[in-house]
C-alpha positions in Angstrom: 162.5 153.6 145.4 165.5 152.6 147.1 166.8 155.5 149.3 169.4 156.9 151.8 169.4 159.6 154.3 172.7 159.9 155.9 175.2 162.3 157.7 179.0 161.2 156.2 182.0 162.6 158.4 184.6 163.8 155.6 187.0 164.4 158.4 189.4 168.1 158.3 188.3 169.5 155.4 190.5 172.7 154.2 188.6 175.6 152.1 189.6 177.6 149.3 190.2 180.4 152.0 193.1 178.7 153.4 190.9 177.4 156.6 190.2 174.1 158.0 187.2 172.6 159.9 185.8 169.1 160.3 183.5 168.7 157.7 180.4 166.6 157.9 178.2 166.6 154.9 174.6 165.7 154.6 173.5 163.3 151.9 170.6 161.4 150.2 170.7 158.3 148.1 168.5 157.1 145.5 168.2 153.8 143.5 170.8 151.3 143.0 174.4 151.6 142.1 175.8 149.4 139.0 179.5 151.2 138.4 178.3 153.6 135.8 174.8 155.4 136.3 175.6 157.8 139.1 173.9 160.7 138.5 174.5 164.1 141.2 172.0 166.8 141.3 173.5 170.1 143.2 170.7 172.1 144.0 169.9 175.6 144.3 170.5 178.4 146.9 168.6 177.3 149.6 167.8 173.5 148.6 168.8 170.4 150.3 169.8 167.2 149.6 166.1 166.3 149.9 165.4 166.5 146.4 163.0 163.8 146.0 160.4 161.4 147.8 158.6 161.9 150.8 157.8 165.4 152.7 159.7 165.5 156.0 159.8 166.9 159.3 160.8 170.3 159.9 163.6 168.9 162.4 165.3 167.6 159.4 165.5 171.1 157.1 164.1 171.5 154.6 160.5 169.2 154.4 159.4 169.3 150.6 161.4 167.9 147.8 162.4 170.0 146.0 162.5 168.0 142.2 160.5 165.3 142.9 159.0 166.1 139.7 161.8 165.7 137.3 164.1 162.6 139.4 162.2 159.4 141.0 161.1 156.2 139.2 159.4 156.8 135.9 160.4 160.7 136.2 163.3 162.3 133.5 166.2 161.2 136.2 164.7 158.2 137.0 166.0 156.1 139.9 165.0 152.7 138.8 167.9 153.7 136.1 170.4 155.8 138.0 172.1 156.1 141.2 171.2 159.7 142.3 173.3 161.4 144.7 172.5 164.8 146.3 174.4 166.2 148.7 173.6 169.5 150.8 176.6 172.1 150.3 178.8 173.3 153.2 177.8 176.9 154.1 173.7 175.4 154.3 171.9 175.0 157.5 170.1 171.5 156.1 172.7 169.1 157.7 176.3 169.8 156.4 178.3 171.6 158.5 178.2 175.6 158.3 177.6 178.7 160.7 175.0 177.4 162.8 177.1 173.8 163.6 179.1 173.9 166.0 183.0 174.8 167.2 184.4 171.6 168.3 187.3 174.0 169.9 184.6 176.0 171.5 181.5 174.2 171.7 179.4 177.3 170.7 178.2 177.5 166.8 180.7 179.2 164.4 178.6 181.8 163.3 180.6 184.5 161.1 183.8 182.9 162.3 182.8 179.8 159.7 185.3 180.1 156.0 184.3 181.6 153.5 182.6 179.2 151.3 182.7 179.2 147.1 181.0 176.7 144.5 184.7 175.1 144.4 184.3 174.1 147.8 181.2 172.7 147.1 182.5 171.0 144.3 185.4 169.5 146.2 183.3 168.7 149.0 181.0 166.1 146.4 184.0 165.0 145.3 184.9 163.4 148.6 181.8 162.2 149.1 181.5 160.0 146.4 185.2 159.3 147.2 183.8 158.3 150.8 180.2 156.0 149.4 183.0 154.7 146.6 180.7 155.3 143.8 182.1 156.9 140.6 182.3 157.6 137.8 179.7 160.2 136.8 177.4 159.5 134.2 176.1 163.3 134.6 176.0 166.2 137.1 172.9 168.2 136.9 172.1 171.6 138.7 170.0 174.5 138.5 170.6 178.1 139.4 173.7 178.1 141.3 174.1 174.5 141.4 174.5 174.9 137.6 177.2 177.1 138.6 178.2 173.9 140.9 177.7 171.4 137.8 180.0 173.6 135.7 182.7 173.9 138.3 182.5 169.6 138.2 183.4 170.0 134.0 185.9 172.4 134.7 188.2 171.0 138.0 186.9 167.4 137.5 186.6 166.5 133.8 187.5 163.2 134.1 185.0 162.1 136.2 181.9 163.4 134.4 180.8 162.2 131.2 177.6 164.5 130.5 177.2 168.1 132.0 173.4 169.6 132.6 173.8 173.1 133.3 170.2 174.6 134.1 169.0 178.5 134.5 172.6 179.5 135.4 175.8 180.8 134.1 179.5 181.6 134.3 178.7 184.3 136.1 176.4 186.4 138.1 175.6 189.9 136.4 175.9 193.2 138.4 172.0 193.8 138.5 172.2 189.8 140.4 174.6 191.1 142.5 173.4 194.4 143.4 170.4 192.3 144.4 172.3 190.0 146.5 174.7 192.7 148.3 170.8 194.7 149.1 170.3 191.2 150.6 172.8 190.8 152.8 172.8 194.5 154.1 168.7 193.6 155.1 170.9 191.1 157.5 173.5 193.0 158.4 171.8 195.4 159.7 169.0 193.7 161.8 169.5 195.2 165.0 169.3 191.2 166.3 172.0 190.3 164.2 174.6 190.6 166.4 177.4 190.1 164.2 176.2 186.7 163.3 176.2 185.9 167.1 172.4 185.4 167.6 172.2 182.1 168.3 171.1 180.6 172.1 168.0 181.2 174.1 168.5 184.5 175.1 169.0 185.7 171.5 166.8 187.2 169.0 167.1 185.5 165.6 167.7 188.2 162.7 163.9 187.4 161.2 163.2 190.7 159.9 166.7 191.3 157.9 166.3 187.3 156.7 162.7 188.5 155.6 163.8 191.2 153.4 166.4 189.3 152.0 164.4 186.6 150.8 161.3 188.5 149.4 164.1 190.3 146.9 164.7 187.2 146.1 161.6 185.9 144.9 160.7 188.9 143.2 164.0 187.7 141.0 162.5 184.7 141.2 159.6 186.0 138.7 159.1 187.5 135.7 157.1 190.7 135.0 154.2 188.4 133.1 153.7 186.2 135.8 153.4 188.4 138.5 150.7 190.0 136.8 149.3 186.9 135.9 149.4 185.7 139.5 148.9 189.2 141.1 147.6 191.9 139.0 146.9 194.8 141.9 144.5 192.8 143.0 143.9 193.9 147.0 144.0 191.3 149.3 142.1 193.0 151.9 143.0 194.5 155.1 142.3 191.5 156.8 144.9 189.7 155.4 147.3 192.3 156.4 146.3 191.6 160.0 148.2 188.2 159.9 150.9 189.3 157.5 154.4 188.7 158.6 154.7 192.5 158.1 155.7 195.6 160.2 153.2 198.0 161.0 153.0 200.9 158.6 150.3 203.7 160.1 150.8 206.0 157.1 149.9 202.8 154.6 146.4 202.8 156.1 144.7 204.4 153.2 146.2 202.5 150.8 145.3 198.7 150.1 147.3 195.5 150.8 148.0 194.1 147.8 148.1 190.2 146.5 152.1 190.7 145.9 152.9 192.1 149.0 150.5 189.3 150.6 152.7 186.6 148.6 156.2 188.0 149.8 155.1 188.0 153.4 154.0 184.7 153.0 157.1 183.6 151.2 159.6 185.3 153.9 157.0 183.9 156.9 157.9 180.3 155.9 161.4 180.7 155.2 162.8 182.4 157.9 161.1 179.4 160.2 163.7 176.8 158.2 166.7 179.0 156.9 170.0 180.6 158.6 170.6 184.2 158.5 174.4 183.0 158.5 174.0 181.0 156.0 172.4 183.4 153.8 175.0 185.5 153.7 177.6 182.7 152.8 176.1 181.0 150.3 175.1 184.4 148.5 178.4 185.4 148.6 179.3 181.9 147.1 177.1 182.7 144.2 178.1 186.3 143.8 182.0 185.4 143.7 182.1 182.9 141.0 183.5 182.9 137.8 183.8 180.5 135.4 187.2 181.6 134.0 189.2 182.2 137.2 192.4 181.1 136.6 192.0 180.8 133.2 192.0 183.0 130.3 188.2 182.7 129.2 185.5 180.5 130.0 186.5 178.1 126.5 189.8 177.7 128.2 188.6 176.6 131.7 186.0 173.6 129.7 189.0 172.6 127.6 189.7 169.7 129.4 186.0 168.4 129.5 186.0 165.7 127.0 182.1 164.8 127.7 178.6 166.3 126.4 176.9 169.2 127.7 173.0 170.3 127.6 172.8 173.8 128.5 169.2 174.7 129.3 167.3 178.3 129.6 164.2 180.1 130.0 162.9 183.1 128.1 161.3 184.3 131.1 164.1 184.4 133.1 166.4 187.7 134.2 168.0 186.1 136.7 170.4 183.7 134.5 169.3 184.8 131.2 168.8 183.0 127.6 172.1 185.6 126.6 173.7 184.4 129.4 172.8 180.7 128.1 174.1 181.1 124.8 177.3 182.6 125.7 177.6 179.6 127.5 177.2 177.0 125.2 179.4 178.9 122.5 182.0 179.0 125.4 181.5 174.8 125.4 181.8 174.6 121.5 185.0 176.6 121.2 186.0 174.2 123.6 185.4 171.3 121.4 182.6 170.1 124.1 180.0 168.3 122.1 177.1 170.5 123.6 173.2 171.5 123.0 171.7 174.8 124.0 167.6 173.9 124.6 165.6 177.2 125.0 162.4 177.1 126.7 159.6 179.5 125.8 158.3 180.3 129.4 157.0 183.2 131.3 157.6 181.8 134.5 160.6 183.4 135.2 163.9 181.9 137.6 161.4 179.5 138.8 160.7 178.0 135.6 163.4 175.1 136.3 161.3 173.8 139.3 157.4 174.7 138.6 157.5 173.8 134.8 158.8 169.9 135.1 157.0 169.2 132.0 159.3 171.5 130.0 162.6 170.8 131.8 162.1 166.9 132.5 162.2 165.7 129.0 165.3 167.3 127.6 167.4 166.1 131.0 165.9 162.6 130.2 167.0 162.4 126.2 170.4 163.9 126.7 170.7 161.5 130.3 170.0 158.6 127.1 171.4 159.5 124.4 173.3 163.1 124.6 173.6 165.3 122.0 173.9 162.8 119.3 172.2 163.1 116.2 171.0 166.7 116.9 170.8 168.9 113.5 171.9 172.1 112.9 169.4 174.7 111.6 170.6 176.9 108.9 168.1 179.6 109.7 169.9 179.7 113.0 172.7 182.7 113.0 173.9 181.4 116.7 177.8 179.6 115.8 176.5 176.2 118.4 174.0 173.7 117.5 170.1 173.5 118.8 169.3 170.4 120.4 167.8 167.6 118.4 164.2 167.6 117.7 163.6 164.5 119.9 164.5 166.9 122.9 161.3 168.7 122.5 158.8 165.8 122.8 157.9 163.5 125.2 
């Protein structure tokens, strides 16, 4: 597989805020371009543009692919077809410039004083990109979570530059429970007595682990769904041994009572991550998420997709209360009032949020049909009450 790891310097680079910084972007590369078969993949909250191939080093962010299970030769986005692009978002801490780079004015990181970052300026920021590597146009933009949210904002401000639209576990917009969630978050940051303000980084600084912790096992547990927590769980104890070498504060008046799997799990899960993620960066791209909104600007969310002339696949889990199947549905009727050509795929899975990356078998054949063919062909079911078309059988199958 033919790939690229690179840094591209994007030069002054203003945000929605009004603000301006020099903007470099991180970026990988896979396959070989031909004019028409470019196909980005945004990625999630705290993904990088590694999104495929070989684990590596911790010096470079983020070391496991994230999707290398769904795009790579032979795979449903299959690089010996497409040029895949991903790019890291600004805001991250995996190679494009965000709170942890650093001032040029003052040669000390930017910390809180970095803009405010939204999914349009992620959007914008792609854009350029491919403007910069002079590849274009899109044959699809594909994202899960809030780089669906990414992949919509690419149908709404760039419609003609996108032919087909995969939307994945995501929606127009983040609920209240999602972003009562998030706000709990970013007050475990905020309030980390190391912190600082956002100014924690040098040698004599204390990073913010403990608030970074907290905010990152809340997310996993919306990460899940009630049956596979109990399915992976139970209250199964894991023994107070395992609590000895728990990335855990000590708790004297929890001595009597066990240390459960779960609680083992989110340790574990917050252990690892605060060892590769920003605090700062947290806090941004949250507040990216939280903020947007489909319709902004525009009346509803039919009127923002109206000038989308392309194919969408919108896809969901059953599992999932994160971005859920309602939420799904509302978006694809929002594509067909549109007059977007689009196919709503429902998968029946109790692996909650997570479902898009640990089920590739489910998710990987739909992207590769609609990638192929789109939406043609698909049949409408007349015991189906919903006013937008399923997908066609063949997106089922393998």
């Amino acid at each position: 597989m033919n790939r690229t790891c690179d840094v591209a310097d994007l030069g002054t680079f203003e945000f929605e805020c009004g603000r301006s910084v020099p903007l470099e972007v991180a970026y990988e590369t896979y396959g070989e371009y031909d004019g028409d078969n470019v196909v980005l993949v945004c990625h999630a909250l705290t993904g990088s543009a590694h999104v495929t191939g070989p684990s590596r080093g911790e010096t470079d962010g983020q070391a496991a692919a994230w999707w290398s299970d769904v795009v790579g030769p032979g795979k449903a986005i299959d690089t010996r077809e497409y040029f895949v692009v991903c790019a890291n978002v600004p805001g991250s801490c995996y190679g494009t410039t965000g709170p942890a780079s650093i001032d040029p004015e003052t040669g000390d990181p930017y910390g809180t004083d970095f803009p405010a970052v939204t999914v349009g300026d992620w959007t914008r920021a792609q854009a350029r990109l491919l403007d910069h590597l002079g590849v274009g146009p899109l044959h699809a933009v594909v994202g899960g979570s809030v780089g669906g949210m990414n992949v919509l904002e690419w149908a709404k401000r760039y419609p003609e530059r996108v032919d087909r639209v995969i939307p994945v576990a995501t929606a127009a917009r983040l609920d209240p429970q999602m972003m009562a969630i998030d706000a709990i978050a970013r007050r475990a940051i905020t309030t980390d007595e190391n912190w600082n303000g956002g100014e924690y980084y040098g040698e004599e600084q204390a990073d913010p682990d403990d608030g970074l912790a907290v905010a990152r096992q809340l997310g996993h547990v919306s990460y899940l769904s009630k049956d596979s927590m109990d399915r992976k769980f139970g209250r199964r104890s894991a023994g107070r041994a395992a609590l000895a070498d728990a990335f855990a504060p000590d708790d004297p008046a929890g001595e009597f009572f066990p240390y459960r799997e779960v609680e083992s799990y989110l340790d574990y899960q917050a252990e690892t991550f605060v060892e590769r993620f920003d605090a700062n960066s947290y806090l941004y791209l949250t507040r990216a998420m939280d903020d947007y909104d489909l319709s902004s600007g525009y009346d509803s969310d039919a009127d923002a997709l109206a000038g989308f002339t392309g194919e969408a696949l919108v896809v969901s889990f059953t599992g999932d209360w994160h971005f859920t199947v309602e939420q799904a549905e509302r978006l694809s009727a929002a594509f067909e009032t549109a007059g977007v050509d689009v196919a709503n795929h429902v998968v029946e899975s109790d692996h909650g949020h997570d479902a898009f990356l640990v089920e590739p078998e489910e998710v990987g054949p739909p992207i590769r049909d609609f990638l192929a063919a789109g939406v043609e062909g698909r049949a409408v079911s007349d015991a189906d009450e919903r006013e937008f078309a399923p997908v066609h059988a063949s997106l089922f199958g393998d």
